[in-house]
N, C-alpha and C positions, 0 to 999 in steps of 0.2 A: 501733319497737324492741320493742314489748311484743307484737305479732302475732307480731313472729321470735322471741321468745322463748317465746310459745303454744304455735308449730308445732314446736320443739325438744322440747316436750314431748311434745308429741302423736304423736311419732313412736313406731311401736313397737318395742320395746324386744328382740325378738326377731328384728328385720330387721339389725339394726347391733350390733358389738362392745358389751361391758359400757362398756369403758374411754374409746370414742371419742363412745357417746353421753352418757358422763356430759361429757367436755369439753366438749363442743358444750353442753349444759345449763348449763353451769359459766362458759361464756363469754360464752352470753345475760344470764345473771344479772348478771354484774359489767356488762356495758354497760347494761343498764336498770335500776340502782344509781349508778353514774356520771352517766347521761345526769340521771338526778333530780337529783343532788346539785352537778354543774355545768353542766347542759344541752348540746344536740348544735350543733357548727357546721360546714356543708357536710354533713350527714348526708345521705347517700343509700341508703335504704330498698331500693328495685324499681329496676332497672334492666331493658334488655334485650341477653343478650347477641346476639353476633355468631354468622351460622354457622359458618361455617369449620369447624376441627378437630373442634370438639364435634357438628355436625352430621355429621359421616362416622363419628365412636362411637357415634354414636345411630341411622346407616342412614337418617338423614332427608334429605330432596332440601332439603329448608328449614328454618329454624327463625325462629320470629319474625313479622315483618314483611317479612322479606328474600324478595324475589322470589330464582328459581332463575335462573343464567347463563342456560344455554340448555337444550332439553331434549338435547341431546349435550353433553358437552363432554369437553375432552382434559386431565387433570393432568399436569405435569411432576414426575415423582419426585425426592424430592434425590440418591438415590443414583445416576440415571441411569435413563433410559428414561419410558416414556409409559403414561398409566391413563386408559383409556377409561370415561367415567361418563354411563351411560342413566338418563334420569330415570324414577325407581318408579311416579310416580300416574300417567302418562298414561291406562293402562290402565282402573285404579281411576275416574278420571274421566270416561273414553269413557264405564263401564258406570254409570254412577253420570247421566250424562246420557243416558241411553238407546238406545244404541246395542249391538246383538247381539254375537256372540263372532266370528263372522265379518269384521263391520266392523273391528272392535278390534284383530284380528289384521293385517287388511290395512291399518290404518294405523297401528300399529308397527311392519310390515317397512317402512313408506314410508318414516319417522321412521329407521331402521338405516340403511339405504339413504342416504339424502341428505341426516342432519343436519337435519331440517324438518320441522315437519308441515304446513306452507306446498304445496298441489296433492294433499295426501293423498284416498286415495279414499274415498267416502260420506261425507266430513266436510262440515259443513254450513258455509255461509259466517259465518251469524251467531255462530259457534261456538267464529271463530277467536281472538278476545281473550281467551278463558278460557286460552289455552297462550303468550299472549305473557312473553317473559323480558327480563331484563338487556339481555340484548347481542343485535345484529342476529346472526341465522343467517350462516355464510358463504353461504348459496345461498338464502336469504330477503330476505326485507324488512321483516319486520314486529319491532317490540319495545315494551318501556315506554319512553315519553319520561321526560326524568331529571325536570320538574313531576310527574312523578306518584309518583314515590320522593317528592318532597319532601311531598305533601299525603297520601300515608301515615303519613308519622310523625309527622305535626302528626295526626291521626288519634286516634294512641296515645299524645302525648304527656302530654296529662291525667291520664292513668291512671299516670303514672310520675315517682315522686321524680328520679332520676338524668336521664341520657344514655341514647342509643338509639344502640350502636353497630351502625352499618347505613349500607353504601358508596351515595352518590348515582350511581350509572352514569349517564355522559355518552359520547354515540358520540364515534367520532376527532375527527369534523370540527368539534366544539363551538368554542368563541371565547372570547376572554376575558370580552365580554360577555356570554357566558351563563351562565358561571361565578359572575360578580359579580352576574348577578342570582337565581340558584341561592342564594348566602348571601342578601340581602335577604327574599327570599320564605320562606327559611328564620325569620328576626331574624322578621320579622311573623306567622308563625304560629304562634309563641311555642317552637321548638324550644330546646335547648339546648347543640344538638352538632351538625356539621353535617359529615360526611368525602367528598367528592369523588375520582372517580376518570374520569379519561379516556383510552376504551379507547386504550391502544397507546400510552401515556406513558411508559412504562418500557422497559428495555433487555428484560427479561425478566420474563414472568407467571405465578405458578404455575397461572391456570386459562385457558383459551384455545377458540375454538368451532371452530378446524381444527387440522388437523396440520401444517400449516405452520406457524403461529404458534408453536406449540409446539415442533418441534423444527428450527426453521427453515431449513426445503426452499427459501421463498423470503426468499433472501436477497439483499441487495444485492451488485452485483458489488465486489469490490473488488479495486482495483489493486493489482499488488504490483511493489515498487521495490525492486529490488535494488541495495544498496548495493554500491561496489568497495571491496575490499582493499588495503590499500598494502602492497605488498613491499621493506621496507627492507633496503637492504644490512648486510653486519656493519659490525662497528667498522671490522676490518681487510680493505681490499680492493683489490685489483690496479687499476691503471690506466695507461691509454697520455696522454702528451702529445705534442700536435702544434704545430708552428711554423708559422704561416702568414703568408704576403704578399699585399695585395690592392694593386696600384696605389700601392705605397709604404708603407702602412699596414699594418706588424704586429702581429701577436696570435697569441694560445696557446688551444689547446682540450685541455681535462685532462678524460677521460673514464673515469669508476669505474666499474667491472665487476663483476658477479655471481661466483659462483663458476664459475657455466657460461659464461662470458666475454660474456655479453650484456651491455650498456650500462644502466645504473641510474640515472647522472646524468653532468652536465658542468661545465665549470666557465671560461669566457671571459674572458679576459684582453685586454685593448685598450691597447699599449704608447704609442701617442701620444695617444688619447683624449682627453678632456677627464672632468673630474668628473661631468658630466651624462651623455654618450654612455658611460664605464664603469659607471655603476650603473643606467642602461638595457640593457645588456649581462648583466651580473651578475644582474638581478632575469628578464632572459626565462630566461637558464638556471636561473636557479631554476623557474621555469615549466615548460620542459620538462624538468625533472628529476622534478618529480613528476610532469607528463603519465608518462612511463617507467616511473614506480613504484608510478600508480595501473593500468598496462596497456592504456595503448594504443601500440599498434605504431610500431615506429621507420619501415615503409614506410608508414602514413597520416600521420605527421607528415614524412616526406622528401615525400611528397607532396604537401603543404597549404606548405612555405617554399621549397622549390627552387625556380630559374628566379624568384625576387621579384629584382623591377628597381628599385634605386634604389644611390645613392651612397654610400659608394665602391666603384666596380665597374672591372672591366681585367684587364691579364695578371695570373699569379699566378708564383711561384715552380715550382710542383707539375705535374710534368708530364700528370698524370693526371686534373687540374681547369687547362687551361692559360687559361681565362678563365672568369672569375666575374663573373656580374648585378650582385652586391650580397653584404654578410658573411653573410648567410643560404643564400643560393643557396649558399654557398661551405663554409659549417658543414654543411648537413644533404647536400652532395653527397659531402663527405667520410666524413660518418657512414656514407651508403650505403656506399660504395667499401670499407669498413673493415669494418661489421659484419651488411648484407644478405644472403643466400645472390644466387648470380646469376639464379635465376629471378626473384626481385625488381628486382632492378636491371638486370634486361632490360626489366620491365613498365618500368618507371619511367625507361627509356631512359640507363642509366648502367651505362658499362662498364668493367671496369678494364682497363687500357693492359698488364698483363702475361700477363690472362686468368685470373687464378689466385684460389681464394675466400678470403673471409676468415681469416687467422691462418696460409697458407700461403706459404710463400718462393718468390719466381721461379726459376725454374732458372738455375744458375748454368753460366755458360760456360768449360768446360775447357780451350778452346783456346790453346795457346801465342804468344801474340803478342811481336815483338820488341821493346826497347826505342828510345824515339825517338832515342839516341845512336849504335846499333845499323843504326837505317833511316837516319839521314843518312850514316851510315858508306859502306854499300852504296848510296846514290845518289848519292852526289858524282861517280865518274867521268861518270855518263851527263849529258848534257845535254838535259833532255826538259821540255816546257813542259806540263803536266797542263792541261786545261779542270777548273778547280773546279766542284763538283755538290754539290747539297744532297738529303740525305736526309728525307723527310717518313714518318713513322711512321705516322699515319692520312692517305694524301692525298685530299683531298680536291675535288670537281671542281664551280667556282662557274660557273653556267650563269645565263645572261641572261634570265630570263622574268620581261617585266614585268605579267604575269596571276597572278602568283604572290603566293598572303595569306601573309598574319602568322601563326606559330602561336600555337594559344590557350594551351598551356602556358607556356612558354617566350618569344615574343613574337619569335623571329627568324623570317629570312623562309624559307618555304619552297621545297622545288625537284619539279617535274612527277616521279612514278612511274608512270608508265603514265596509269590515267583518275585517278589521285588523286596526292596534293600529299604529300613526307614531311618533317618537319624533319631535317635534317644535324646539331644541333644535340642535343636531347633523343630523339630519334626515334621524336613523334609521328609520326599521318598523321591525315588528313582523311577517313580512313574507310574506307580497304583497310588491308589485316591485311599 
């Protein structure tokens, strides 16, 4: 304390304000006043700082003990953007070990060039440990090993009351054990501080020896996952209910609409069910309710449940589904029928029985017909014995081929189209269009 308070004096007094070197004088005094009259504890005298900040105010490549990064290297600005920093002495050292101006030159263009003085021309081999730094060159090999940061500052630390703040650089691929043994070697040669850093630890570095690192060109890929949307209906919203019969067994499909009349959810009703099969029922439409309202389409979902075959399946009431697989086959064939355009439910081999698309009316038949009190009126004189005939609205014509598969959709059996098989049924084919 009595040397810092020496050199406070000894300063001159024409370098520094009146007022700022009487403080500084003012402030020696009381500490080595104090320290006499209660003595120092943790007093630290000399320390060494770090480079960093102060060594780019000062234009020095180094200060201290602290080797340089590299003789390139790249600073990240906080404001944005990137600062290219050439180290000053190579020059000074080339000429300072004997090498001409020609040489010198041509291996600083190498050094601009490639980040290295690692293949530089006229540079002599024995020569090259005088330019090793911190960190491996990106397009080098050679550096200080992090033992030799450490028996540098056991070096200096003699000379020094404090801490030596000064980063041990370790390359990426270090280990834990060489970390732990980084502090030990440290503890035994009597350091007092000991800071570790291993290159590429961090998300982000302010100093870096490419420009990748620094404003990272090589980046990891990353996936990106697009989340869906749910598009909920309003409060208030239109919907159709339908009555259905499967084989005796009915039920209701209550279907809520958009404002643009597409389907947003349903709602399954099972009039004989039991408690188990209605909240099995109750919980898929809940299912496909939000399948609808996260966006996927009502023809991949008619396409993934139609045509499922299990029980209870049979005639239906509906002329337009006049038999059903299973309540599934039976739910999403009706959904088509209702709310597909027919280019879909052509793909998906479902056609409606009137022809006509969704949300329009069949044409209605104008024609005057008589009453049936009316026709018995006018038939009673004749006596005429009618052969009864049955009208079939799609007829259909069942041909005997026992070479004929299963469809894979659907599961009924197929009938010969020329060289290929079509179902009558869903109207797959087996591979003709």
């Amino acid at each position: 304390i009595g040397k810092h308070r020496e050199a406070a004096y000894r300063i001159p007094d024409d370098h520094v304000e009146a007022q700022l070197i009487t403080a500084a004088r003012r402030a020696w005094d009381e500490a080595h006043e104090l320290g006499a009259m209660h003595g120092y504890r943790n007093g630290q005298a000399t320390v060494l700082a770090p480079t960093g900040t102060i060594g780019f105010l000062m234009d020095c490549d180094t200060t201290g003990v602290e080797p340089d990064i590299a003789l390139v290297k790249y600073k990240k600005l906080v404001g944005g953007g990137m600062l290219k920093i050439v180290n000053q002495t190579v020059p000074l050292a080339l000429r300072r070990m004997g090498y001409g101006e020609s040489a010198v030159n041509d291996i600083v263009a190498h050094i601009d060039a490639n980040d290295t003085i690692e293949a530089a021309p006229h540079l002599r081999e024995e020569d090259l440990a005088v330019f090793d730094c911190a960190f491996k060159p990106a397009n080098g090999s050679r550096s200080i090993a992090w033992q030799g940061h450490v028996r540098m500052m056991s070096a200096v630390q003699p000379f020094l009351s404090g801490a030596i703040s000064k980063t041990v650089n370790m390359p990426a691929d270090s280990t834990v054990d060489d970390v732990e043994q980084a502090y030990l070697d440290g503890w035994k040669m009597g350091l007092k501080a000991l800071a570790i850093y291993r290159d590429g630890s961090k998300r982000s570095q302010p100093m870096a020896t490419t420009i990748e690192k620094t404003t990272g060109a090589r980046m990891q890929q990353v996936q990106i996952v697009e989340r869906p949307l749910r598009r909920r209906l309003p409060a208030e919203r239109q919907a159709v209910t339908h009555k259905f019969e499967i084989a005796g067994h009915e039920g209701y499909i209550t279907v809520g609409l958009y404002e643009d009349g597409s389907p947003g959810e349903i709602f399954l009703k099972m009039a004989k069910e039991g408690s188990t099969i209605s909240g099995l029922m109750d919980s898929f439409a809940t299912a496909i309710s939000m399948a609808l309202q996260y966006g996927v389409p009502l023809k991949a979902l008619t396409d993934k449940f139609s045509h499922a075959r299990f029980e209870p399946s049979g005639f239906t009431g509906n002329p337009e589904i006049p038999i059903a697989k299973s309540i599934m086959d039976y739910i999403f064939r009706w959904l088509a029928s209702r709310f597909l355009p027919w280019e879909d439910r052509d793909a998906l081999g479902i056609v409606r029985r009137d022809g006509t698309e969704p949300g329009e009316q069949p044409a209605v038949d104008t024609r005057v017909v008589p009453t049936a009190g009316a026709v018995r009126a006018a038939a009673a004189p004749q006596i005429k014995q009618d052969i009864p005939t049955v009208s079939r609205t799609a007829p259909t014509a069942f041909l005997n081929q026992e070479d004929a598969p299963s469809c894979s959709d659907c599961g009924s059996l197929m009938v010969r189209s020329g060289a290929c098989y079509k179902c009558l049924n869903c109207g797959a084919t087996s591979g003709c269009s």
